[in-house]
Backbone as CSV, one residue per row, in Angstrom:
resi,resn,N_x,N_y,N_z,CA_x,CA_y,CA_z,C_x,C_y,C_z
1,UNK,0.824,-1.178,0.000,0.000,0.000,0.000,0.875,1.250,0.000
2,UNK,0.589,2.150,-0.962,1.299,3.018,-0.920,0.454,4.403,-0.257
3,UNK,1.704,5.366,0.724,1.088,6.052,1.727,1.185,7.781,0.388
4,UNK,-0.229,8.407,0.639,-0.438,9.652,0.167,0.803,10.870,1.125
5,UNK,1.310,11.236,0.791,1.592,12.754,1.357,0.511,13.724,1.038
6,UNK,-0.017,14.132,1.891,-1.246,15.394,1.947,-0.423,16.602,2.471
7,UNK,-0.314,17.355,1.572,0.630,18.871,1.760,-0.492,19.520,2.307
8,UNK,-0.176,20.327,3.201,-0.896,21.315,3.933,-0.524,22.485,3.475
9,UNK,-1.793,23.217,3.311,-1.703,24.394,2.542,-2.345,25.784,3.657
10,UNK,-2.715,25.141,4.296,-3.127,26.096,4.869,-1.998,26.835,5.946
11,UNK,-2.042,28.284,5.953,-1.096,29.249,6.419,-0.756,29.076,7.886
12,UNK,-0.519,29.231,8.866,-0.845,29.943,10.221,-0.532,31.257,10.419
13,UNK,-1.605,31.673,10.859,-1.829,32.939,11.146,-1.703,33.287,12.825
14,UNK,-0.691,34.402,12.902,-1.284,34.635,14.405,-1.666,36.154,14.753
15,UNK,-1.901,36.152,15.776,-3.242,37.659,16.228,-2.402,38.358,16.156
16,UNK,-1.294,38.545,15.953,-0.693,39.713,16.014,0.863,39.541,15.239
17,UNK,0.894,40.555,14.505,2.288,41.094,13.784,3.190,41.013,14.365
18,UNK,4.063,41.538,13.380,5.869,42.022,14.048,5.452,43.057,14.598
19,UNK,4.981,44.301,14.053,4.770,45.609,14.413,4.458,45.773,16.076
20,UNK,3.343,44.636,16.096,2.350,44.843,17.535,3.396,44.310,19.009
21,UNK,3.969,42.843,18.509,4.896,42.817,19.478,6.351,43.738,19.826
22,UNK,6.407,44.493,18.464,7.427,45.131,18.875,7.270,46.053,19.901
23,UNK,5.587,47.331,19.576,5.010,48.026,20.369,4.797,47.369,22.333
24,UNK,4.315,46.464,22.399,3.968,45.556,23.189,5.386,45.826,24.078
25,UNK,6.676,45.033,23.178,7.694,45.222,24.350,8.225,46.316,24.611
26,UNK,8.265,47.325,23.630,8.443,49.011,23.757,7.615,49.000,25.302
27,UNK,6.608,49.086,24.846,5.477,49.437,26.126,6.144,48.778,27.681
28,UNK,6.308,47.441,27.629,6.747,47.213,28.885,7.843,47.282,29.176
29,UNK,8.791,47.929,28.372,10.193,48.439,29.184,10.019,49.707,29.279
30,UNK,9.104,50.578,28.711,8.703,51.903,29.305,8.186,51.295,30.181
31,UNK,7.321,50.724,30.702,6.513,50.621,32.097,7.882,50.206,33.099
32,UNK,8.614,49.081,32.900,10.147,48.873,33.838,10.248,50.205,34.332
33,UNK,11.015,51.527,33.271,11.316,52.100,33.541,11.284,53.190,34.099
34,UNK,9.341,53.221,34.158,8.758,53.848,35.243,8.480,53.623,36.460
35,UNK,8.410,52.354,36.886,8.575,51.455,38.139,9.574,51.901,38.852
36,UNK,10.789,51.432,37.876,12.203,52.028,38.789,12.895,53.564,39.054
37,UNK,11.949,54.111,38.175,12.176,55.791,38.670,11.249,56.082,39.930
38,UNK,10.235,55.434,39.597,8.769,55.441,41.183,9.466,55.089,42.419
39,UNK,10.576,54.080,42.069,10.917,53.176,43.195,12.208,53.773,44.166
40,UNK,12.221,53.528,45.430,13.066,54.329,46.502,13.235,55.274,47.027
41,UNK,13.794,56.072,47.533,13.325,57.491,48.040,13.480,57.687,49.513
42,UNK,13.448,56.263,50.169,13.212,56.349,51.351,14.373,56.593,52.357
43,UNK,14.260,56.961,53.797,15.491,57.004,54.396,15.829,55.466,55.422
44,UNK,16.431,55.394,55.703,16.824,54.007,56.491,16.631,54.209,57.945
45,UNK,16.316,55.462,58.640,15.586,55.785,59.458,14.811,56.040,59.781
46,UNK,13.413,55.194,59.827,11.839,55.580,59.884,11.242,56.948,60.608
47,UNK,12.492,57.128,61.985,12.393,58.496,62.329,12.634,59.550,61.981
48,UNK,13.257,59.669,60.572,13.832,60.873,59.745,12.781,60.677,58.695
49,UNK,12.510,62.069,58.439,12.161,62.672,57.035,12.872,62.718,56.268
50,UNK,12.299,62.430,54.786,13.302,62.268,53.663,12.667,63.002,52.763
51,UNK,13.318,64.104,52.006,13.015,64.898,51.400,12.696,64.683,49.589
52,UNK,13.737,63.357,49.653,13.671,62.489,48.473,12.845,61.855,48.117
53,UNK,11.708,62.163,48.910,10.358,61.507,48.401,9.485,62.289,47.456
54,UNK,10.035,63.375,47.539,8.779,64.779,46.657,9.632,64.903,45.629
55,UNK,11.082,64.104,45.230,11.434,64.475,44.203,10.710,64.480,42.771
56,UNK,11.404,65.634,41.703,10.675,65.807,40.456,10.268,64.489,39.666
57,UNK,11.577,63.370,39.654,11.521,62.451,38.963,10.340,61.520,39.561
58,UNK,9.894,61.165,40.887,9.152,60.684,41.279,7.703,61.230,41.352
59,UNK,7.832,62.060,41.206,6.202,62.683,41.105,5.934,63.096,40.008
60,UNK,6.720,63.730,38.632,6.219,63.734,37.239,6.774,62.731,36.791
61,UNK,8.093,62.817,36.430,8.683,61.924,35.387,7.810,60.865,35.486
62,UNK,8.010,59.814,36.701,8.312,58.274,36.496,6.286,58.607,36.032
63,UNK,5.498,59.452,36.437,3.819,58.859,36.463,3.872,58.908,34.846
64,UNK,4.433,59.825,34.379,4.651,60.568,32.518,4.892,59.151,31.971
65,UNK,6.148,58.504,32.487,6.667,57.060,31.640,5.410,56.220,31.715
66,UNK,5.408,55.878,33.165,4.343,54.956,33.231,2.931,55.341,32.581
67,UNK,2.343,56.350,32.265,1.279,56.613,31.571,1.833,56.214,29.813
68,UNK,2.391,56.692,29.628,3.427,56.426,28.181,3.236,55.024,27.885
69,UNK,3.760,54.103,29.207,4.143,52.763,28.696,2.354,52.033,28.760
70,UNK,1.696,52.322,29.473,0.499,51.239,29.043,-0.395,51.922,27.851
71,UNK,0.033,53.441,27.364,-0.618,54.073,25.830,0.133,52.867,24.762
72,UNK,1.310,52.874,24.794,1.891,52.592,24.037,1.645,50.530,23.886
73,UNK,1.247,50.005,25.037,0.862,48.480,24.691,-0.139,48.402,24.701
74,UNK,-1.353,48.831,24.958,-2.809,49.346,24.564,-3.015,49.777,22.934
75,UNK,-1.758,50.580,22.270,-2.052,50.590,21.205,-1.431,49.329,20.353
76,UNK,-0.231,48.704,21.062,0.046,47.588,20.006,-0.988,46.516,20.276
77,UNK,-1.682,46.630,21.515,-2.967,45.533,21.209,-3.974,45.687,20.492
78,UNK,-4.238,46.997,19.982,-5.366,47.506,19.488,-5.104,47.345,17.900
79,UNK,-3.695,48.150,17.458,-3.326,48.302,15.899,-3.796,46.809,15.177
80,UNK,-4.316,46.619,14.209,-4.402,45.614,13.299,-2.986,45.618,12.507
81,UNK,-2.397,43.854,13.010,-1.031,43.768,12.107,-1.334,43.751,10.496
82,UNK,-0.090,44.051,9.695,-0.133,44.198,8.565,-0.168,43.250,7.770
83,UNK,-0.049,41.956,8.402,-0.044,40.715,7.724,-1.633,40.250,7.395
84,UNK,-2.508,40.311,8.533,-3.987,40.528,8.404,-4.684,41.070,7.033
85,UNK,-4.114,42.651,7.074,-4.578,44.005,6.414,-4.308,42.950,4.857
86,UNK,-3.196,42.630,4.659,-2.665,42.231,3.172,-3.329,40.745,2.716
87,UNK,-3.699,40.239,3.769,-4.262,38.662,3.440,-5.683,39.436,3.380
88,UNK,-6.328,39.802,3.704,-7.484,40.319,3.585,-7.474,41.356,2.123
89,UNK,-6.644,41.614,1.457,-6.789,42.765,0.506,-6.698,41.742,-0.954
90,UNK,-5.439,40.587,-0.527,-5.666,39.262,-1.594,-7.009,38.844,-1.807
91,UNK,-7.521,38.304,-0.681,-8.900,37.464,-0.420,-9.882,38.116,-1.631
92,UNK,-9.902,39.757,-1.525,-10.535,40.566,-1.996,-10.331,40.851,-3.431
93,UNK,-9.377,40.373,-3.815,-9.313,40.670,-5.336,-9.296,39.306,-6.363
């Protein structure tokens, strides 16, 4: 008995592009890098005031990044990859 080879033709597709994961990890090393500007400040003496807590970087900067970084993976979840857009524009013609 001789065995058929059945070629598979069909593509795999996945939910998301190059583009989107690139955005995606953009996004969460902006978010890292708002974490670790948020992060420390404190003094090693619970009885001392630390003035390093009202700093600029901690109260604008790091909230600026961190707002930045979940715009920015919110939109690579949102963007439609380009691989989609072009299999869909074939289909169509």
């Amino acid at each position: 008995m001789a065995t058929k080879e059945i070629k598979d033709t069909t593509k795999t597709q996945f939910a998301f592009g190059r583009k989107n994961y690139m955005l995606v990890v953009a996004g969460i090393v902006l978010i890292i890098i708002g974490f670790y500007t948020l992060a420390g400040g404190g003094s090693k003496d619970p009885n001392q005031f630390s003035e390093e807590l009202f700093s600029t970087s901690r109260m604008v900067t790091a909230p600026i990044v961190l707002l930045l970084g979940y715009i920015v993976v919110g939109v690579g979840i949102m963007i439609k990859p380009d691989e989609v857009m072009e299999n869909t524009e074939e289909e169509a013609n």
